[in-house]
C-alpha positions in Angstrom: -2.0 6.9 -5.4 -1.1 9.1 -2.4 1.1 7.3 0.1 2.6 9.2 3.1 4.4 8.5 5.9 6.9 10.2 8.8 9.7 9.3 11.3 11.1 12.2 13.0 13.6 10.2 15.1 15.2 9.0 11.8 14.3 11.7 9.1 13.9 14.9 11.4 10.4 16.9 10.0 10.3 15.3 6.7 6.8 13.9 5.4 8.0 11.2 2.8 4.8 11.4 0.0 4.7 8.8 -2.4 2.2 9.0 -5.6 4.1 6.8 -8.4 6.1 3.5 -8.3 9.3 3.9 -8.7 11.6 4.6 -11.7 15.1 2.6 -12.5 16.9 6.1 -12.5 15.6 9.1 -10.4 16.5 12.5 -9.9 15.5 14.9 -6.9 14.8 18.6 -7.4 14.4 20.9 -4.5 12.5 23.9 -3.9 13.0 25.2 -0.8 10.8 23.4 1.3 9.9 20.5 -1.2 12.3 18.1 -2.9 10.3 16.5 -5.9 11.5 13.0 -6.9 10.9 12.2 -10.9 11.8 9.3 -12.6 14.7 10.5 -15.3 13.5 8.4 -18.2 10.4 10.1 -18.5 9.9 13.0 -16.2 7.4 11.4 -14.4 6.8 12.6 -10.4 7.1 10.1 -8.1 7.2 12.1 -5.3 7.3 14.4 -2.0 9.3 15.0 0.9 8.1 17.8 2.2 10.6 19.6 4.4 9.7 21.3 7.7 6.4 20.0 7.2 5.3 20.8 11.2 5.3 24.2 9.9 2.8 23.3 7.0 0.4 20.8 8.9 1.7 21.2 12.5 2.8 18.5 14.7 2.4 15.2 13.2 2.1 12.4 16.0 2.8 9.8 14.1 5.8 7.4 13.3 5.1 5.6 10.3 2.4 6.2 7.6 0.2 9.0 8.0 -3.7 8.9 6.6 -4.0 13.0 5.4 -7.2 14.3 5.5 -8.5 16.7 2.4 -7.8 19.6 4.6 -4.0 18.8 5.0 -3.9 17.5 1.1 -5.1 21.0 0.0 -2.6 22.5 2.4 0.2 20.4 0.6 -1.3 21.3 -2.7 -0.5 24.9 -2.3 2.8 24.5 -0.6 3.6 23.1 -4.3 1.5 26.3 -6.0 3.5 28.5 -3.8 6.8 26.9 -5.3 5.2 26.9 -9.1 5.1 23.1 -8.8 2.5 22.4 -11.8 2.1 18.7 -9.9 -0.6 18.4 -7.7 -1.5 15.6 -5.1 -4.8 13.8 -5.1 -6.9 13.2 -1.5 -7.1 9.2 -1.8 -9.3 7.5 1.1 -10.3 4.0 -0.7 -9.4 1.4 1.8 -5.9 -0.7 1.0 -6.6 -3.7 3.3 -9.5 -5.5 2.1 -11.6 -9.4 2.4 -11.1 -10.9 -0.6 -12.3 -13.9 -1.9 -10.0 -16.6 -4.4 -12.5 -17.4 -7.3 -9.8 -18.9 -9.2 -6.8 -20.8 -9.0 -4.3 -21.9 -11.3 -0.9 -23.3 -11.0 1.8 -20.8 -12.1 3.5 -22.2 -16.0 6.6 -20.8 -14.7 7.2 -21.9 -11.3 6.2 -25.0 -9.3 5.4 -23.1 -5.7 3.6 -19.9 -7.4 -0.2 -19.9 -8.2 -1.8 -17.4 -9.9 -5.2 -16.4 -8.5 -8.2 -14.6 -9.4 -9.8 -12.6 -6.3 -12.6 -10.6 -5.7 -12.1 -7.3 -3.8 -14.2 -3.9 -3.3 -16.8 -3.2 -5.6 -17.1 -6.8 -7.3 -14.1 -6.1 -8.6 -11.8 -8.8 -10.0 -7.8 -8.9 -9.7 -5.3 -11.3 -10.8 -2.4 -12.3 -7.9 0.0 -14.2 -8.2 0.5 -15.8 -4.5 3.8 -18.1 -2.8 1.4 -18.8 -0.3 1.7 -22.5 1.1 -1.9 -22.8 2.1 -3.6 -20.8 -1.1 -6.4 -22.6 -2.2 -9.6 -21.9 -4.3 -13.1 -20.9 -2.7 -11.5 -18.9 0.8 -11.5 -15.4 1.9 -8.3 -13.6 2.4 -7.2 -10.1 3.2 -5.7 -8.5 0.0 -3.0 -5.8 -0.1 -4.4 -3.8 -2.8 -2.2 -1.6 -5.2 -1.2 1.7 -3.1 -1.5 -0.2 0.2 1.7 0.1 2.7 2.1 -2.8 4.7 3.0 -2.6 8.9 7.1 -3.1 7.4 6.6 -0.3 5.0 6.4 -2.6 2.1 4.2 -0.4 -0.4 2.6 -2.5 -3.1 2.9 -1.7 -6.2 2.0 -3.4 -9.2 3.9 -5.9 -10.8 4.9 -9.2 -12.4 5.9 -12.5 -10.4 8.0 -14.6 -13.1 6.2 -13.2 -16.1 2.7 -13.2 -14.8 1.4 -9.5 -13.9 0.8 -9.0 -10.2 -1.8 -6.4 -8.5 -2.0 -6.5 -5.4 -0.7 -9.0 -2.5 -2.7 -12.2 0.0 -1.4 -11.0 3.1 -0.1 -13.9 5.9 -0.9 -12.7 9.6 2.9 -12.1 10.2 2.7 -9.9 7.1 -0.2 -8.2 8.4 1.1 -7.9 12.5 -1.6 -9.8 13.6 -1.5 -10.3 17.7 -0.5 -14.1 18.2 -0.7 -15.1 14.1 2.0 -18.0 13.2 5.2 -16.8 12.8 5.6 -18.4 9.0 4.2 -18.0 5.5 0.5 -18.9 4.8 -2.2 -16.7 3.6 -4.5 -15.5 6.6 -7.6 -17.7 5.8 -11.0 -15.8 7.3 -13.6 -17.5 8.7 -16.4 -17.3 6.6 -18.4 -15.2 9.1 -16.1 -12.7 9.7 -16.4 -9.8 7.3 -18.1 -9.9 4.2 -16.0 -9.4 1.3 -15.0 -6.6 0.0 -15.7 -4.6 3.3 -12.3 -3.1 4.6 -10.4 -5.4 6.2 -10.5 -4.9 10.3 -7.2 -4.8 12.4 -9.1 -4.8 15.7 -10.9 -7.5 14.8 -8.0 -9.7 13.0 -6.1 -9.7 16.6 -8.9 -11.7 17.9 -8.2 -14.3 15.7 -5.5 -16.2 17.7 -6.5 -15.6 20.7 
């Protein structure tokens, strides 16, 4: 996972790099540009913020998350080398926002609005989702969140468990998604059958023509 985002206005030149989900306790360690974020329990890097980072990369023109390319990743990578930081960050372009299709669906034992769903993704693969969504329903295409995806709010998805069932990944709603003109209330974003096929990665451009 390789997450990174940046807001000058409110963090000055900090790029905020996440790579693990978060721990119940953490502890920051800096070295003088780069404050590494572990999880106490088991030493385990969460993450980056990489200080003065304009001087690293230069000017990022970007306020929210930030897509590096290999080039910057390497430059990052021996920003930590330089400061004997044995971690090492991994270049990740696998798309997060992808059609899925719901294969399964099964009522949740544990609550009466939750269903848990099978979906199809990228690369056949199958994931299990739990979704609140009103309108879920078996046999539709959907975009899915995947694990490591950060949503428009800054939401990063992580995997996890909805009352006891084990979670990866999220059905997005349009609102969820910042879709021009989508309802302004929960519901998964339901795809026309013709408009990507699934698993391809999921098009913004083309989700704003939806409600038009």
């Amino acid at each position: 996972m390789l997450i990174a985002s940046y807001n000058r206005k409110v963090l000055g030149d900090i790029l905020v790099v996440v790579v693990d989900q978060d721990g119940e306790e953490q502890v920051t360690e800096v070295k003088n540009n780069v404050a590494i974020i572990k999880d106490v329990e088991n030493d385990r890097v969460l993450g980056f913020n990489f200080l003065n980072v304009s001087q690293i990369l230069g000017e990022i023109e970007v306020n929210g998350q930030v897509f590096l390319t290999p080039e910057q990743v390497e430059k990052l990578n021996q920003v930590l080398r330089d400061n004997e930081i044995t971690a090492e960050l991994e270049f990740d372009d696998s798309p997060k926002f992808v059609v899925g299709h719901v294969e399964s669906l099964e009522e949740h034992p544990n609550s009466d609005h939750l269903h848990i769903t099978k979906t199809r993704v990228d690369n056949n693969q199958e994931v299990q989702i739990v979704s609140g969504s009103p309108n879920i329903a078996n046999d539709i295409r959907v975009v899915v969140a995947k694990v490591g995806a950060m949503m428009p709010s800054g939401l990063i998805i992580f995997p996890g468990e909805l009352r006891g069932v084990a979670s990866n990944g999220m059905i997005c709603s349009g609102r969820e998604l910042e879709i021009k003109n989508a309802p302004q209330k929960p519901g998964a974003l339901i795809l026309p059958n013709d408009f990507q096929e699934v698993g391809q990665p999921f098009d913004f451009k083309l989700g704003d023509l939806l409600f038009q």
